[in-house]
N, CA, C and O atoms as CSV, one atom per row, in Angstrom:
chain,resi,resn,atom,element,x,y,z
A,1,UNK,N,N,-9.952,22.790,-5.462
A,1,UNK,CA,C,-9.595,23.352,-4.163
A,1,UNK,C,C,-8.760,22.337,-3.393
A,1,UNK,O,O,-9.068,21.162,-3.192
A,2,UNK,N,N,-7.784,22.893,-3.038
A,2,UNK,CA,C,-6.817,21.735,-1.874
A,2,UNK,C,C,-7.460,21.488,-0.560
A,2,UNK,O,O,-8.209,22.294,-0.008
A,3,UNK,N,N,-7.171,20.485,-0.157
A,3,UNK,CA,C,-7.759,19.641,1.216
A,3,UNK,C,C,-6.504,20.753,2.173
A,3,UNK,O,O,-5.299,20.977,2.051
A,4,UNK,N,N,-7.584,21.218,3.102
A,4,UNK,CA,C,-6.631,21.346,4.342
A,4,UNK,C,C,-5.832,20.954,5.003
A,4,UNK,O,O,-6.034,21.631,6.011
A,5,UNK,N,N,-4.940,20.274,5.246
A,5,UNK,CA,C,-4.398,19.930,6.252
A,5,UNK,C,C,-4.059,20.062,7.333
A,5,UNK,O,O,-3.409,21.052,7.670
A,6,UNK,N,N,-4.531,18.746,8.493
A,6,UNK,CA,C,-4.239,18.889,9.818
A,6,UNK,C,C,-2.684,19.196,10.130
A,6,UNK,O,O,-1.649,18.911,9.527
A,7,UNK,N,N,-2.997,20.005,11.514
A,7,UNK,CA,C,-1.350,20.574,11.866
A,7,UNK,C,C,-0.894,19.227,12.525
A,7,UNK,O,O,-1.606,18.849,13.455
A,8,UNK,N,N,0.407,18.273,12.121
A,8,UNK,CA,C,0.951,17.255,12.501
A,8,UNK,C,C,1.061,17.243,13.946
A,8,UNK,O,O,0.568,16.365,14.653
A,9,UNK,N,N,2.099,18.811,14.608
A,9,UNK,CA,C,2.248,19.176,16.072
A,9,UNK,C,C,1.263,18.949,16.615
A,9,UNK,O,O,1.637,18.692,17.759
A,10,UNK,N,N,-0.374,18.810,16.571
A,10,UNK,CA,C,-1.159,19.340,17.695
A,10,UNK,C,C,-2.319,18.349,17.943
A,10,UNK,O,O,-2.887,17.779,17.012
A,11,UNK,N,N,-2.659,18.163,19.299
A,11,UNK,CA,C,-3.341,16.900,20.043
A,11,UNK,C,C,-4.159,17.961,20.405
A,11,UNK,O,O,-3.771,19.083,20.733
A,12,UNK,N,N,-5.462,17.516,20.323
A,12,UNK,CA,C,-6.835,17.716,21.134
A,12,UNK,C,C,-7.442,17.215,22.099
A,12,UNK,O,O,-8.570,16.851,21.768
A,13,UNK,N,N,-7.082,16.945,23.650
A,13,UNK,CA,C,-7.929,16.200,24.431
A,13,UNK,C,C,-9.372,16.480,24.715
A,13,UNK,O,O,-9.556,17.697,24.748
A,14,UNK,N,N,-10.461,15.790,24.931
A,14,UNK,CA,C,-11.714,16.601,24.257
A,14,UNK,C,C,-12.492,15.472,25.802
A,14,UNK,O,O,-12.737,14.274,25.658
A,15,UNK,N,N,-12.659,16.005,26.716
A,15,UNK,CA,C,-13.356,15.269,27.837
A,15,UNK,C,C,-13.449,16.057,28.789
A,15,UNK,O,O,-12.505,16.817,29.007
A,16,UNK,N,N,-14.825,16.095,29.763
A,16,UNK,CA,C,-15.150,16.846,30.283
A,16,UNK,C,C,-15.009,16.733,31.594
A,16,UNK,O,O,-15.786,17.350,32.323
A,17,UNK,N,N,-13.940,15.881,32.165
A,17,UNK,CA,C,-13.479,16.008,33.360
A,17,UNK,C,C,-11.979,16.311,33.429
A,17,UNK,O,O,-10.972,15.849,32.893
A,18,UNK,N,N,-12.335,17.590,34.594
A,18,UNK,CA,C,-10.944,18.410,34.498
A,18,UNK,C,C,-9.751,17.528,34.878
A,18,UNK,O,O,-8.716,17.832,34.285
A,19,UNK,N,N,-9.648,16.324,35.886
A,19,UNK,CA,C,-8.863,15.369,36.045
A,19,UNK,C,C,-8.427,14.412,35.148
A,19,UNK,O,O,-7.321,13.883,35.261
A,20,UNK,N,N,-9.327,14.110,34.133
A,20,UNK,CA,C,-8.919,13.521,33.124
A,20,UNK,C,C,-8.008,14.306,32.119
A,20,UNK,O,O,-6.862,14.035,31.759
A,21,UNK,N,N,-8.730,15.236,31.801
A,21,UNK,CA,C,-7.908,16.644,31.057
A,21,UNK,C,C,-6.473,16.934,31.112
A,21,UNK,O,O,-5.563,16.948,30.283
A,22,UNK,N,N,-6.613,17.234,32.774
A,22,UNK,CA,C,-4.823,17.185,33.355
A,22,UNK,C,C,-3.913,15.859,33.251
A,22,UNK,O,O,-2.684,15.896,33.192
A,23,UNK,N,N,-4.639,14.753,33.238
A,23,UNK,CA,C,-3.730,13.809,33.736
A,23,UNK,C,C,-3.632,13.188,31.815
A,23,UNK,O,O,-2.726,12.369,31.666
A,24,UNK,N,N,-4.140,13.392,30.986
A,24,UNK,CA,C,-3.804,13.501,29.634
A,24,UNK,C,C,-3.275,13.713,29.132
A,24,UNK,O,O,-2.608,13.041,28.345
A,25,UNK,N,N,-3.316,15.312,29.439
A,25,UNK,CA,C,-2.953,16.483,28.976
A,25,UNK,C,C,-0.837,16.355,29.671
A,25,UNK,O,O,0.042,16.908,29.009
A,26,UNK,N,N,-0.572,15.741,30.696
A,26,UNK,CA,C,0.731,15.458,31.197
A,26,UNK,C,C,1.577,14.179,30.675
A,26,UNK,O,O,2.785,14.067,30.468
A,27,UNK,N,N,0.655,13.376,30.554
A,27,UNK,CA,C,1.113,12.118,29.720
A,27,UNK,C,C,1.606,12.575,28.425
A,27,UNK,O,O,2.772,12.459,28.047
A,28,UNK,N,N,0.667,13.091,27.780
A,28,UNK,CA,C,1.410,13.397,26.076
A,28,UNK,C,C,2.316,14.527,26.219
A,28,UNK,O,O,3.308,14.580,25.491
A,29,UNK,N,N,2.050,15.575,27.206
A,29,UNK,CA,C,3.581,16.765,27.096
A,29,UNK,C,C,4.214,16.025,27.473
A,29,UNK,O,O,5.234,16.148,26.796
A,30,UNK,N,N,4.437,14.835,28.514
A,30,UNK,CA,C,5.837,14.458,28.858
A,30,UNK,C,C,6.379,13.416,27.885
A,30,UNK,O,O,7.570,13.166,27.703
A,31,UNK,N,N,5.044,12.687,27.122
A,31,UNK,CA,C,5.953,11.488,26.487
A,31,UNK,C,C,6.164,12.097,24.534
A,31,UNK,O,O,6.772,11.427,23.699
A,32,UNK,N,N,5.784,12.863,24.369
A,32,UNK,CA,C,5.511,13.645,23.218
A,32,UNK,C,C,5.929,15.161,23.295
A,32,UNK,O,O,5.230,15.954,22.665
A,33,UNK,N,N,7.192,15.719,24.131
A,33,UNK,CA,C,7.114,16.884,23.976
A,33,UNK,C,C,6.626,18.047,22.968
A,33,UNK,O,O,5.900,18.993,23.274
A,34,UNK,N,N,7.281,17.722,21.470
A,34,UNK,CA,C,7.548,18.056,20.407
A,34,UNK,C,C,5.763,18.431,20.564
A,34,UNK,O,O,5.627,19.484,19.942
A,35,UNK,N,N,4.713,18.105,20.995
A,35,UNK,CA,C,3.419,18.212,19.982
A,35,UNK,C,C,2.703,19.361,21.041
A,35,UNK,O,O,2.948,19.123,22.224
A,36,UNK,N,N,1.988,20.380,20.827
A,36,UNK,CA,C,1.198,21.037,21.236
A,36,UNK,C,C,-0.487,19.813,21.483
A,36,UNK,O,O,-1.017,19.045,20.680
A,37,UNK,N,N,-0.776,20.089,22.647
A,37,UNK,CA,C,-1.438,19.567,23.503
A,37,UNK,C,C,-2.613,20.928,24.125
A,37,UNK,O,O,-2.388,21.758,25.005
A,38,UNK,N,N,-4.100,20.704,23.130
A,38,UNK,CA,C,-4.695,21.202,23.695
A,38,UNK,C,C,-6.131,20.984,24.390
A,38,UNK,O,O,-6.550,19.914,23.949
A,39,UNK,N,N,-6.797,21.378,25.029
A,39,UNK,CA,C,-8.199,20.899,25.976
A,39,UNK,C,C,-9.396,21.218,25.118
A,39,UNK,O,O,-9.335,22.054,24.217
A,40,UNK,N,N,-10.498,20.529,25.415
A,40,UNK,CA,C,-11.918,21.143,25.134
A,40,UNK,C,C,-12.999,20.185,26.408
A,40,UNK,O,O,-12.769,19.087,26.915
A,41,UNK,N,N,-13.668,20.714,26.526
A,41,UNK,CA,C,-14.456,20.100,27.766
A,41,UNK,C,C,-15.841,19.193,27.142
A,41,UNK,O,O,-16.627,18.564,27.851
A,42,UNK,N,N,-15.894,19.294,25.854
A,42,UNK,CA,C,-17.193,18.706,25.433
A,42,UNK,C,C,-16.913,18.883,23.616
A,42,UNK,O,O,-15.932,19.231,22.959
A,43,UNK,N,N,-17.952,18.561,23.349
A,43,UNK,CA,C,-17.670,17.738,21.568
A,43,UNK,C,C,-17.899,18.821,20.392
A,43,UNK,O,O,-17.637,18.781,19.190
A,44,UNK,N,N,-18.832,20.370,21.681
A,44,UNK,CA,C,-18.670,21.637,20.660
A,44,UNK,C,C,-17.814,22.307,20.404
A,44,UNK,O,O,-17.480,22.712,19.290
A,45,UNK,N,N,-16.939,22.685,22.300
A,45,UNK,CA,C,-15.825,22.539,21.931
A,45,UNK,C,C,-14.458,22.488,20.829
A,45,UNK,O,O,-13.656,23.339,20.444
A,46,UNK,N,N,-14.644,21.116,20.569
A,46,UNK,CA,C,-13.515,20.354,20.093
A,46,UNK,C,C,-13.734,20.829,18.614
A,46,UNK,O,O,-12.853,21.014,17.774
A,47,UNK,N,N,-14.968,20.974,18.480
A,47,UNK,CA,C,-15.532,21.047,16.524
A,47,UNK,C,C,-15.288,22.783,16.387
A,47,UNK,O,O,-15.391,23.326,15.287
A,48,UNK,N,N,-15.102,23.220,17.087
A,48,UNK,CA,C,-14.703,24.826,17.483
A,48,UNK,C,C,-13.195,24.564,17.291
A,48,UNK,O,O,-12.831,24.436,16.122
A,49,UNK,N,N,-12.314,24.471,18.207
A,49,UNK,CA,C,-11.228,24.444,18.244
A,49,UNK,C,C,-10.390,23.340,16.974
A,49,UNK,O,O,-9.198,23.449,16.688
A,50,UNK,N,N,-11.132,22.542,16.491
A,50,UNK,CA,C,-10.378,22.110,15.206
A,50,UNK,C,C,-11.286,23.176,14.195
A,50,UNK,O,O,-11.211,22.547,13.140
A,51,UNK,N,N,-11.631,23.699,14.059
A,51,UNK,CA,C,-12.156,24.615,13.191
A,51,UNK,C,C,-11.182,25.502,12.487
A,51,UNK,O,O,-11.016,25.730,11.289
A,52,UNK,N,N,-10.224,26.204,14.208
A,52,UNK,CA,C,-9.555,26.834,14.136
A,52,UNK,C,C,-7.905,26.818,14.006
A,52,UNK,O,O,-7.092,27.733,13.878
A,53,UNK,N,N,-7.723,24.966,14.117
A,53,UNK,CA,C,-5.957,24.466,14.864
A,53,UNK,C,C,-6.363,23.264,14.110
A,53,UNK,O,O,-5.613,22.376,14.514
A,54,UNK,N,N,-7.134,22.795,13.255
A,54,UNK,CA,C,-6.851,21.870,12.469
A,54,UNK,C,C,-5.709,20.446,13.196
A,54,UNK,O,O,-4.787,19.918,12.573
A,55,UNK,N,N,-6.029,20.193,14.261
A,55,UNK,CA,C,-5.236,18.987,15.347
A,55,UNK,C,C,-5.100,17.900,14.976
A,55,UNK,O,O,-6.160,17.317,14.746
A,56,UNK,N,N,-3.951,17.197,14.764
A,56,UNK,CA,C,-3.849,16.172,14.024
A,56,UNK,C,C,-4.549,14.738,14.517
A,56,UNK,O,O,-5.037,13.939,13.718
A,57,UNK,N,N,-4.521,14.548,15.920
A,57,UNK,CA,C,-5.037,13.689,17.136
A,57,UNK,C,C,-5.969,14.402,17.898
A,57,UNK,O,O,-5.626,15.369,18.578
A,58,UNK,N,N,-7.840,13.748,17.795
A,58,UNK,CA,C,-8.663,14.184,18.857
A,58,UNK,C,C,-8.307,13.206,19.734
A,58,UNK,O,O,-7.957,12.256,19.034
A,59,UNK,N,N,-8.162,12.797,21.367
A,59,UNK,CA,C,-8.390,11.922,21.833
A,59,UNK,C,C,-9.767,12.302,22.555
A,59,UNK,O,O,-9.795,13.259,23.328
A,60,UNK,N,N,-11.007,11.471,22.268
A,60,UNK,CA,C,-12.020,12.032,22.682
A,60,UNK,C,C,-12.949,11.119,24.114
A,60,UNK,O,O,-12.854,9.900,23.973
A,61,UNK,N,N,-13.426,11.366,24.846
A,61,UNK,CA,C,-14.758,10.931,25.447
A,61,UNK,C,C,-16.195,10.661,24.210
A,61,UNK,O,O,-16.596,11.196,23.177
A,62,UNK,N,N,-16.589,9.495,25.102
A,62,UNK,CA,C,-18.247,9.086,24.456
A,62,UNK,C,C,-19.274,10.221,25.342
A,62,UNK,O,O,-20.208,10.968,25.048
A,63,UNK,N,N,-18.475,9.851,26.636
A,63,UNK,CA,C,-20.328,10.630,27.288
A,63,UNK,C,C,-19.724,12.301,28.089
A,63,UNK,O,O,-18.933,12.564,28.994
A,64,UNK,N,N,-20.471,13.001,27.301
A,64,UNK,CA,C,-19.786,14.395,27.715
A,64,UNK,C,C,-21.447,15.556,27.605
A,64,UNK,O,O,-22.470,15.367,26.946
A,65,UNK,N,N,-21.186,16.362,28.269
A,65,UNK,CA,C,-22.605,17.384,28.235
A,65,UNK,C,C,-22.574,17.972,26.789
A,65,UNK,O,O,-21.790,17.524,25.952
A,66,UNK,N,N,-23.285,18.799,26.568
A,66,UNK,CA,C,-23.310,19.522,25.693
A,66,UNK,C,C,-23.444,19.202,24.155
A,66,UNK,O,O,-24.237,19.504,23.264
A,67,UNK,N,N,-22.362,18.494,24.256
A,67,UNK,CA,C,-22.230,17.141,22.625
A,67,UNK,C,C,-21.559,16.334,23.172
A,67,UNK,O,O,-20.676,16.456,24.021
A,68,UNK,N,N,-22.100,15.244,22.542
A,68,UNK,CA,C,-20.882,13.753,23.533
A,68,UNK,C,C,-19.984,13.129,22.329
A,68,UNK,O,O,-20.302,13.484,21.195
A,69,UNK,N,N,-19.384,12.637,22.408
A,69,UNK,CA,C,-18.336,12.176,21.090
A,69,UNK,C,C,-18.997,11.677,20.241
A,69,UNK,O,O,-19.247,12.424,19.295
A,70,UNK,N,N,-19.510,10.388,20.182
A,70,UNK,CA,C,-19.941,10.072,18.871
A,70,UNK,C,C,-20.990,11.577,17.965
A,70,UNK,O,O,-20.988,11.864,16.768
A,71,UNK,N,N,-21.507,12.024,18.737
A,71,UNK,CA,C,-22.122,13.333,18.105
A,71,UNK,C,C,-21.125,14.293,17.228
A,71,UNK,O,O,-21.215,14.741,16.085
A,72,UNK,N,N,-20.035,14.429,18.360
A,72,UNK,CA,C,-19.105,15.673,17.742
A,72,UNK,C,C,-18.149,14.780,16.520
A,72,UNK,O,O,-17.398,15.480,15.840
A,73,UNK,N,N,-18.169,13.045,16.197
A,73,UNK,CA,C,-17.049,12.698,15.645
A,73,UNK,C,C,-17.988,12.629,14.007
A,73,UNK,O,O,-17.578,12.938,12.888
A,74,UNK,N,N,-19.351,12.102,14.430
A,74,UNK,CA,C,-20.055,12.709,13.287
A,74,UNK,C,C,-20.329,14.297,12.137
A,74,UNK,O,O,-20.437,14.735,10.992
A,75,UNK,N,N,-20.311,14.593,13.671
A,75,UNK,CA,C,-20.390,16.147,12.674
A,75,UNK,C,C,-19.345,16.667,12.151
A,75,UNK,O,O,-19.425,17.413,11.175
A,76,UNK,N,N,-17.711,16.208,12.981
A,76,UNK,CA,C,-16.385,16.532,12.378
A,76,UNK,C,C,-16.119,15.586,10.858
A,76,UNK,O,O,-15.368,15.848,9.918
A,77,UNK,N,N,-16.992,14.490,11.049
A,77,UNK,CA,C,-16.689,13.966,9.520
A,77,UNK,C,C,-17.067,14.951,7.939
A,77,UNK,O,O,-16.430,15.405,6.988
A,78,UNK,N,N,-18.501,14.903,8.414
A,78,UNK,CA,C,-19.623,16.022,7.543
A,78,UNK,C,C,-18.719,17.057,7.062
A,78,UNK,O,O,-18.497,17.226,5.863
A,79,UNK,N,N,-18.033,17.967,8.285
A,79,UNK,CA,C,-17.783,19.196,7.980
A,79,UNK,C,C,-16.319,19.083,7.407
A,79,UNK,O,O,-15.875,20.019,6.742
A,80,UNK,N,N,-15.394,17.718,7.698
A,80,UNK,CA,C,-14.496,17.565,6.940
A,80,UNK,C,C,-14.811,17.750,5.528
A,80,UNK,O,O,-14.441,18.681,4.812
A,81,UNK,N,N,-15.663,16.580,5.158
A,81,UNK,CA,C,-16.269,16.559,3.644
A,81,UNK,C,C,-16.826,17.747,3.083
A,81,UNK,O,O,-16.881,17.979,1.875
A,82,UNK,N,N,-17.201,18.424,3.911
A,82,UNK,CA,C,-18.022,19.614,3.238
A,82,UNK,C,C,-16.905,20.784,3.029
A,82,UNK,O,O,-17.087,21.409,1.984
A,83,UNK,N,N,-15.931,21.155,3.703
A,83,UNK,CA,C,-15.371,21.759,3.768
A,83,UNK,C,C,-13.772,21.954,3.346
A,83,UNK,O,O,-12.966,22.836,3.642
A,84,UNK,N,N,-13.630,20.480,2.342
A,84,UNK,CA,C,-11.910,20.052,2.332
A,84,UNK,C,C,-11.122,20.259,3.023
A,84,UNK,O,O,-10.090,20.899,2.824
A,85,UNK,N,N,-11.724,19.403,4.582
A,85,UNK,CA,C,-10.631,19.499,5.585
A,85,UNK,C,C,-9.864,18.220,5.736
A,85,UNK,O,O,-10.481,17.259,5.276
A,86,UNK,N,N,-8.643,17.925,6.273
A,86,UNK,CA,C,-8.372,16.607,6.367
A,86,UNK,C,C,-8.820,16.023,7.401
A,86,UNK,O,O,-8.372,16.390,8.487
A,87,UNK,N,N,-9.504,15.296,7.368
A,87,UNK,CA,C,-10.174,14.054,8.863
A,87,UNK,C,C,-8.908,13.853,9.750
A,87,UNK,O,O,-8.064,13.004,9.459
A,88,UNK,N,N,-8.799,14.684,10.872
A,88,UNK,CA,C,-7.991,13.989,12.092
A,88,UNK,C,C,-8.359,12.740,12.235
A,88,UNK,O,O,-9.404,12.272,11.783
A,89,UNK,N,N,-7.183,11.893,13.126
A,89,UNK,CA,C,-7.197,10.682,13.932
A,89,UNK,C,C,-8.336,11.159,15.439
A,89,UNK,O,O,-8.398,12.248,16.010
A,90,UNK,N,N,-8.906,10.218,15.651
A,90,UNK,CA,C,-9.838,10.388,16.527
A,90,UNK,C,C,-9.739,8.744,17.164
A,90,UNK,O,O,-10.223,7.647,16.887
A,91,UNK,N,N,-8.641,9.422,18.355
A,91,UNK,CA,C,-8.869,8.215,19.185
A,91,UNK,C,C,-9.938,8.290,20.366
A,91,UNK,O,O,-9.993,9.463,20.737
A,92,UNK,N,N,-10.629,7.650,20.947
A,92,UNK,CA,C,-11.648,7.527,21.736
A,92,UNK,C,C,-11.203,7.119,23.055
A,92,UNK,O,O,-10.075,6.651,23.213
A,93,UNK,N,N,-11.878,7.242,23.844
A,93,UNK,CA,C,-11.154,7.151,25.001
A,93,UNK,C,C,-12.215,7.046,26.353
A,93,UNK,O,O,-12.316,8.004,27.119
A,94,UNK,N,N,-12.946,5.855,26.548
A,94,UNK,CA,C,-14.227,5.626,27.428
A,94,UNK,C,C,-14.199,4.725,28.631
A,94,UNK,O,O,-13.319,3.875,28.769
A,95,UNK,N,N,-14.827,4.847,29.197
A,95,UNK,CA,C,-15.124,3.858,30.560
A,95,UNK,C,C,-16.343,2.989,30.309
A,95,UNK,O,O,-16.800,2.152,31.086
A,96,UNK,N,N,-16.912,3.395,28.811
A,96,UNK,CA,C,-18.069,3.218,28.602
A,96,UNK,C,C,-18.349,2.094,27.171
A,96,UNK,O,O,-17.650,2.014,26.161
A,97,UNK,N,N,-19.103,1.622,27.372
A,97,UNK,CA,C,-18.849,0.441,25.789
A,97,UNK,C,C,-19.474,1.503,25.283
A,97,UNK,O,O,-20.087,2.338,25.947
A,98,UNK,N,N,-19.260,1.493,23.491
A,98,UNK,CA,C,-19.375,2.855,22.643
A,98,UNK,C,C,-20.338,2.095,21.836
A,98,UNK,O,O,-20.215,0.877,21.709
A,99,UNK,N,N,-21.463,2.874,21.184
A,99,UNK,CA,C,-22.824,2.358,20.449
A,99,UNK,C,C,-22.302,2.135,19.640
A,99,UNK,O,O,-21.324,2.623,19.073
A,100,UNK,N,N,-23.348,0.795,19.387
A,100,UNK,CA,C,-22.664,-0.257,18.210
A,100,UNK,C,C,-22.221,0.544,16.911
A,100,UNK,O,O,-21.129,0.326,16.387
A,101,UNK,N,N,-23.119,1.483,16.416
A,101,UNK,CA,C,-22.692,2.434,15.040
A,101,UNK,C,C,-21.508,3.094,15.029
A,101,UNK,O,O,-20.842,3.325,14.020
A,102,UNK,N,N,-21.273,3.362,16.005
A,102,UNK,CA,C,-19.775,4.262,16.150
A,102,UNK,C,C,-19.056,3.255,16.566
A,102,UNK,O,O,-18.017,3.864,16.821
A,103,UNK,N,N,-18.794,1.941,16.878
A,103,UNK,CA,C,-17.920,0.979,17.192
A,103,UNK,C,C,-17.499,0.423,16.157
A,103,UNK,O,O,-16.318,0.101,16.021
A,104,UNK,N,N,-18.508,0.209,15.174
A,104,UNK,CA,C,-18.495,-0.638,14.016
A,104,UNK,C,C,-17.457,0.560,13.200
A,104,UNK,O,O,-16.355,0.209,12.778
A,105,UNK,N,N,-17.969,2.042,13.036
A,105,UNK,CA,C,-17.892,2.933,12.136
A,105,UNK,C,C,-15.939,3.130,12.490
A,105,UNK,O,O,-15.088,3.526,11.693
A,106,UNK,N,N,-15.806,2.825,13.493
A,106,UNK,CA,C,-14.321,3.036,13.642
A,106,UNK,C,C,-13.403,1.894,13.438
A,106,UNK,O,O,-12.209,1.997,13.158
A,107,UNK,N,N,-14.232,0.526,13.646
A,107,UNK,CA,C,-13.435,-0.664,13.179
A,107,UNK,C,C,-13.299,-0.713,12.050
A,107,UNK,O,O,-12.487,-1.471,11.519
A,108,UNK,N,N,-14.299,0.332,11.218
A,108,UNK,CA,C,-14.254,-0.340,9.860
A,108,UNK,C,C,-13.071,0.582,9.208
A,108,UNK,O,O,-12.995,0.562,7.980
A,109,UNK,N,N,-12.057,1.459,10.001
A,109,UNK,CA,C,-11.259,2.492,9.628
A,109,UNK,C,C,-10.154,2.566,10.810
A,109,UNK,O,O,-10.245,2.675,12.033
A,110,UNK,N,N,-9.089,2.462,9.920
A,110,UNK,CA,C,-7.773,2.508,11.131
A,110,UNK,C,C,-7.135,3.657,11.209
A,110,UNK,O,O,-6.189,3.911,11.954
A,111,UNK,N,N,-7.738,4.484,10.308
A,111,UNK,CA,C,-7.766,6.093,10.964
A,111,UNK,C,C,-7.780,6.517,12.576
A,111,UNK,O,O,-7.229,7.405,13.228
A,112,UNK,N,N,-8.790,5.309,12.916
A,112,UNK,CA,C,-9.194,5.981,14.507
A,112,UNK,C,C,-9.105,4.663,15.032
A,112,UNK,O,O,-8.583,3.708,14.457
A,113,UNK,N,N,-9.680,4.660,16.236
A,113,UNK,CA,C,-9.391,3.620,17.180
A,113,UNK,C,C,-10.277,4.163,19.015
A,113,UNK,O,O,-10.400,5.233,19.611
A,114,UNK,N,N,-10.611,3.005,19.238
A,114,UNK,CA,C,-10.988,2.995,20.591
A,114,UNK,C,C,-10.154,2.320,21.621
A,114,UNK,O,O,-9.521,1.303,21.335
A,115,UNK,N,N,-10.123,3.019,23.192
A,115,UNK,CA,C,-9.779,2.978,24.099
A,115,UNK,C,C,-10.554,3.039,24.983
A,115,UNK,O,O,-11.445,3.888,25.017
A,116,UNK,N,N,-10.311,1.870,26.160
A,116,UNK,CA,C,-11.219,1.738,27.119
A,116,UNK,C,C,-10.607,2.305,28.600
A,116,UNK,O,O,-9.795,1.505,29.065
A,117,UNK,N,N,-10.807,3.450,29.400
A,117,UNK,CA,C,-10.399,3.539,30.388
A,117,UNK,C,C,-10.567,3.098,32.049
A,117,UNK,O,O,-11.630,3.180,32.665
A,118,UNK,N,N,-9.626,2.748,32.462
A,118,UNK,CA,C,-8.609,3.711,32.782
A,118,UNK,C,C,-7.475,2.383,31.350
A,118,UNK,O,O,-7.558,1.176,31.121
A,119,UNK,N,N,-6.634,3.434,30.810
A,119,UNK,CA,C,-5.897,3.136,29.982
A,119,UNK,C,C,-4.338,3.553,30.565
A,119,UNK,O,O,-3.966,4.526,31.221
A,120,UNK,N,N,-3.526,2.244,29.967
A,120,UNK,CA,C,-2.155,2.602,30.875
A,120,UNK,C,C,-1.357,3.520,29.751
A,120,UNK,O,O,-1.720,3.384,28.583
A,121,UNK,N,N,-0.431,4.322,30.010
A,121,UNK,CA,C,0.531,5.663,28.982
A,121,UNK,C,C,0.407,5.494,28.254
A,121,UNK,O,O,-0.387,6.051,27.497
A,122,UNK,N,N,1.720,3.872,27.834
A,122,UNK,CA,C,2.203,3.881,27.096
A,122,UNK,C,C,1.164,3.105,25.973
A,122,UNK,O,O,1.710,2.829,24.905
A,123,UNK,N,N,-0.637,2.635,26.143
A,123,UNK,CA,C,-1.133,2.273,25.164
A,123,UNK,C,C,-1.696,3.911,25.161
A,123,UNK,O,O,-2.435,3.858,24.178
A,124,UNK,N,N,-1.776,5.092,25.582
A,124,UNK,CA,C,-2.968,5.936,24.497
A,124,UNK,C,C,-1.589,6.375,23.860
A,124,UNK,O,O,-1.694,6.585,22.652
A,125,UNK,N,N,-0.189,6.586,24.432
A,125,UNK,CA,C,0.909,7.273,23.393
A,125,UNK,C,C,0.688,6.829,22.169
A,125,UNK,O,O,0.373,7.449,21.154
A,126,UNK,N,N,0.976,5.120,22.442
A,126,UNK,CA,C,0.740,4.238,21.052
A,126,UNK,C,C,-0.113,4.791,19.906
A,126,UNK,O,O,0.098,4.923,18.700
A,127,UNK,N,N,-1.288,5.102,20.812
A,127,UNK,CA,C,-2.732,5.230,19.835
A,127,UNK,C,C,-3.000,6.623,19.558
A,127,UNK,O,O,-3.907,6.977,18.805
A,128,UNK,N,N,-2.050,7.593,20.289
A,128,UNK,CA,C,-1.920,8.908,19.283
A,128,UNK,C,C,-0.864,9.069,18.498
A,128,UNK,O,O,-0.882,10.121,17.858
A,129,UNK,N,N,0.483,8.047,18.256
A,129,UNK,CA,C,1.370,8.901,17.409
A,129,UNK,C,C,1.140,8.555,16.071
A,129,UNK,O,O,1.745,9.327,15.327
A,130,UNK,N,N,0.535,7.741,15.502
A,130,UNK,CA,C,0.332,7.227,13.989
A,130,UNK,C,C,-0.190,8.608,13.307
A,130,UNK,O,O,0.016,8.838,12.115
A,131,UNK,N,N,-1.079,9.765,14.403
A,131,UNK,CA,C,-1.428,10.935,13.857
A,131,UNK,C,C,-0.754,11.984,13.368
A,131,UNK,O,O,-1.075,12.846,12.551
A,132,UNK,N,N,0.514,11.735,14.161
A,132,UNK,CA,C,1.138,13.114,14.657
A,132,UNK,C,C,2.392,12.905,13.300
A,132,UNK,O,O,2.398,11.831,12.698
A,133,UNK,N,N,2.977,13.544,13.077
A,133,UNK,CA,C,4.239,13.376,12.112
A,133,UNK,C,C,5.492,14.550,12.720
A,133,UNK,O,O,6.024,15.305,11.907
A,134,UNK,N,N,5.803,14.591,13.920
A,134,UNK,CA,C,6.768,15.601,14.622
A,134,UNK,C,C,8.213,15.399,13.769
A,134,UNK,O,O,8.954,16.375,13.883
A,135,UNK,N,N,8.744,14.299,12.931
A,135,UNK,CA,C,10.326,14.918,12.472
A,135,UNK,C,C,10.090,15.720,11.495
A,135,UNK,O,O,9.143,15.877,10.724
A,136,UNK,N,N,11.309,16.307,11.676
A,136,UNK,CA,C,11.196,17.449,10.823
A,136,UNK,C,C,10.127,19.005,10.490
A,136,UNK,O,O,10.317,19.879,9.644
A,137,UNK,N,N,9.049,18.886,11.482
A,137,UNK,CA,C,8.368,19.794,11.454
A,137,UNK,C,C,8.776,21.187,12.385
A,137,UNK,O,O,9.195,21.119,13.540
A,138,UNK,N,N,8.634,22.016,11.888
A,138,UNK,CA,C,9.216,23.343,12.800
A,138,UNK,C,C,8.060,24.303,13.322
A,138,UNK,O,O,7.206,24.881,12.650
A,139,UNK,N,N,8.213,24.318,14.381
A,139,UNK,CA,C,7.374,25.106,15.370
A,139,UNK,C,C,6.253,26.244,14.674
A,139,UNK,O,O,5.532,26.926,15.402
């Protein structure tokens, strides 16, 4: 069976404040036109909506209701593996120091990466485009 592949075009912002959301969500349409840019408010969310849009970049929150990131980045691994999906980039994105298991679990992989906020543009641009592959891709 072939591995799924994530859609290159498409960013997931995955945090449950609507100000953060917007002011994210404007940074990457303006500095990234080319990529579809979409929301989830929490970590069920996000495991919903890549279910369905396969997003090449989560940028996620640690502490969120419902499921908080390290929860939802666990269970998106599982269901990668279980399911031959390709593992998005999952950049992180906290105000918060991130538990040692999920700190370690992302250093030990340059797949993903952590961010401490408030974070300035041009480092989360940095830390979402290694995901994204926009030349040459058509709408």
């Amino acid at each position: 069976m072939a591995v799924v592949p994530c859609n290159r075009r498409r960013i997931l912002v995955v945090d449950d404040e609507e100000v953060i959301q917007k002011l994210f969500s404007m940074v990457l349409e303006w500095e990234i036109p080319e990529a579809d840019v979409e929301i989830a408010a929490n970590g069920a969310e996000a495991l919903e909506a890549f279910a369905t849009h396969h997003h090449a970049v989560l940028l996620m929150d640690l502490h969120m209701p419902v499921m908080d990131g390290q929860s939802a980045f666990m269970t998106l691994e599982r269901r990668c593996r279980e399911r031959d999906w390709e593992m998005p980039r999952v950049v992180f994105c906290s105000g918060f120091a991130p538990p040692t298991e999920l700190r370690d679990r992302v250093a030990g992989d340059n797949a993903h990466c952590m961010l401490s906020k408030p974070v300035a543009n041009d480092v989360l641009v940095d830390a979402i485009r290694p995901g994204l592959n926009l030349s040459g891709v058509s709408p």
